[in-house]
N, C-alpha and C positions, 0 to 999 in steps of 0.2 A: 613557332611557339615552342615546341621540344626542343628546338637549337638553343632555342633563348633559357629556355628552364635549367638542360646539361651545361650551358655556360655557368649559368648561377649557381649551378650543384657544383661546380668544380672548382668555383673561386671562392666558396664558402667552404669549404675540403681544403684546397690549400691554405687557407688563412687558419683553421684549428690547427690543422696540421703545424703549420709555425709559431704557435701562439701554444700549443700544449703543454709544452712544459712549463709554462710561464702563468697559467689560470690559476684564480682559485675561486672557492664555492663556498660560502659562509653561511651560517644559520644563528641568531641571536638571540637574547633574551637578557629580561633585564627590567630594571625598574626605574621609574620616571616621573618629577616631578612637573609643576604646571602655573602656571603664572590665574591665570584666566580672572581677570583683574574685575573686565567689564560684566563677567556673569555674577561674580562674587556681588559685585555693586547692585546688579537686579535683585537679587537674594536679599539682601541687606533694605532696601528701598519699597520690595514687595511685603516685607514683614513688618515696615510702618505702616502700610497702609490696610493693611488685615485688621476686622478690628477685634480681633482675639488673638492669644495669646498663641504662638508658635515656638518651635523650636528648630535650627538647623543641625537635622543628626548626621550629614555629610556635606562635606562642601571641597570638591574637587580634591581628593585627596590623590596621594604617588600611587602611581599602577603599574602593572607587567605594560612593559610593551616587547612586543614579536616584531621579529623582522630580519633581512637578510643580507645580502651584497653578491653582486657578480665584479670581477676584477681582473684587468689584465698587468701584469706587468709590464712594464714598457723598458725599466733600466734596474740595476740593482737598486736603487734610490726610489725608484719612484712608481704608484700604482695608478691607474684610474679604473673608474665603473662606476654600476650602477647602485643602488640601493633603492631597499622599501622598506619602510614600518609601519606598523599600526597601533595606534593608542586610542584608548579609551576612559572617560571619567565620568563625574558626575554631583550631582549636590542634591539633597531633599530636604526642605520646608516641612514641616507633619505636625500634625494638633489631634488629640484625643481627648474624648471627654464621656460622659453616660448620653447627649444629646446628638454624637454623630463624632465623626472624623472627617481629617483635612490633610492633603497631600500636596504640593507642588514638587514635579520629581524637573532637572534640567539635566539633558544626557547627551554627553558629548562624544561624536567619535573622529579620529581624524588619520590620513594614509598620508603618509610622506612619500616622495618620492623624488629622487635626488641621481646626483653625482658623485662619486667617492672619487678624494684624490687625498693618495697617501704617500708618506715620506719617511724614507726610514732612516733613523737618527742613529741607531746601533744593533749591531750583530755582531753575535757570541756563538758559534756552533749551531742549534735549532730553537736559543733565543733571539728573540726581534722585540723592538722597540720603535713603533712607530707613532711619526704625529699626522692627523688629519683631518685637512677643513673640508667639510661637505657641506654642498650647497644643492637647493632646489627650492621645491614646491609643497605646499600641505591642503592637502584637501580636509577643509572641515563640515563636518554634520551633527546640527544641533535639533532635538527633541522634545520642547515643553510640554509637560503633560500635567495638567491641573483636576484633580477631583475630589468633589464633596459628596459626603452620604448623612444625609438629618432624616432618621425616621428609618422610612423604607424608601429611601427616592434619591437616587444617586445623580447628580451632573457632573459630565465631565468634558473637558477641550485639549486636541491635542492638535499641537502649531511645528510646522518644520521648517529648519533653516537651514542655509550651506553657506559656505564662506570660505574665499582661495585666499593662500597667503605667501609666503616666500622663508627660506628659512636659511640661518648658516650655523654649521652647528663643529665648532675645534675639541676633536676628539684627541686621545692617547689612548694605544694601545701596547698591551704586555700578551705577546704569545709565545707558543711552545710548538715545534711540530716534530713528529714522529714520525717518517716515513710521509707516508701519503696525507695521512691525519693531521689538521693543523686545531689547536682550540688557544684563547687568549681573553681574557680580561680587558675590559675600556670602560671610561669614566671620562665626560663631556659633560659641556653645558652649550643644550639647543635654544637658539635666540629668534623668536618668532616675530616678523615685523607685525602680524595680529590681523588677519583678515577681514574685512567687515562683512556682518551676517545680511544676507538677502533672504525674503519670504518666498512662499510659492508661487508667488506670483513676480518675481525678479526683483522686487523693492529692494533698495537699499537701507539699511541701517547704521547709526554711527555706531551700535555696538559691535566690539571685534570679540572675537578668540582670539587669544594668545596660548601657546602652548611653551613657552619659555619654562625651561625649570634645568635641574639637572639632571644628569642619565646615568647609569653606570648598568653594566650587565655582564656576561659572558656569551663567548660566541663558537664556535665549533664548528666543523667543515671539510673539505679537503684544497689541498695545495700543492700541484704538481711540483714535482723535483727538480730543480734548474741542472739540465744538461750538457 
């Protein structure tokens, strides 16, 4: 078992080792639009059948989203790795009046998790200019929370759902690096084929998430020096 552990310690040693100069470690940020077609349509279909008067004071608007990339270079041209991000949104239903209040809140979160593979188009001294299609997977989780208060007597339900999807998402990037320091600018458009939501209980529904919208953000990190 120790033979087999110091085998593993020294061929994961030699492989950073050869790979060092060639990493890099990115951190992101950024804002991001959203399709989400089918919750919009519950929104729209839940406020026919109320029979008072509502309002939608949010309905899935652009948010921060966080997130990162691991990457190896492989050739001058070409990168691959990992990525993750996370977004989050939402939309609220709401009625007030002297006899009570009305909420329907739908809150959406979803973790990407993918593949980077980047191609670089042009290089100037420590500017880069790269294209790339990243591809994976979106984990979504959905949150309905409905409540009424008339009087002193509050009801309320809350329902959860999850939903996998697949995503590809063709990026451009504009960076700068400084020594070890790398930061850069990107703007994409993420194309979600739209998961379909399951209950607690594993049911299926035809309704999906979608998280298609466009992206842009900034990103900053380090990026070993090609030796």
């Amino acid at each position: 078992m120790v033979r087999r552990s110091l085998l593993i310690f020294i061929i994961v040693v030699s492989f950073l080792h050869l790979q060092a100069q060639r990493v890099e470690l990115m951190f992101s940020a950024g804002l991001a639009g959203y399709s989400m077609g089918d919750l919009k349509k519950i929104n729209a279909d839940l406020q026919v059948q109320i029979p008072f008067r509502t309002q939608v004071t949010t309905n899935f608007p652009m948010t921060w989203q966080l997130g990162g990339h691991f990457a190896v270079q492989l050739s001058n041209k070409y990168k691959i790795g990992v990525l993750y991000a996370w977004n989050s949104t939402g939309s609220r239903i709401a009625s007030s009046d002297y006899s009570g209040s009305y909420r329907f809140d739908n809150i959406v979160t979803g973790h990407t998790i993918g593949m980077l593979n980047g191609f670089r188009i042009y290089d100037y001294h420590s500017l880069r200019v790269d294209l790339e299609a990243n591809i994976g997977l979106v984990a979504s989780f959905l949150k309905l929370n409905e409540e009424m208060n008339v009087a002193d007597t509050t009801f309320s339900s809350t329902t959860h759902y999850s939903a996998f999807g697949f995503f590809l998402e063709p990026r451009a990037v504009v960076s700068y690096q400084w020594k070890y320091l790398k930061a850069g600018f990107f703007i994409g458009y993420f194309v979600n084929s739209g998961g379909k939501i399951r209950n607690e209980d594993g049911e299926k529904s035809t309704t999906t998430i979608n998280w298609s919208g466009l992206r842009f953000g900034i990103e900053l990190g380090v990026h070993q020096i090609n030796r």
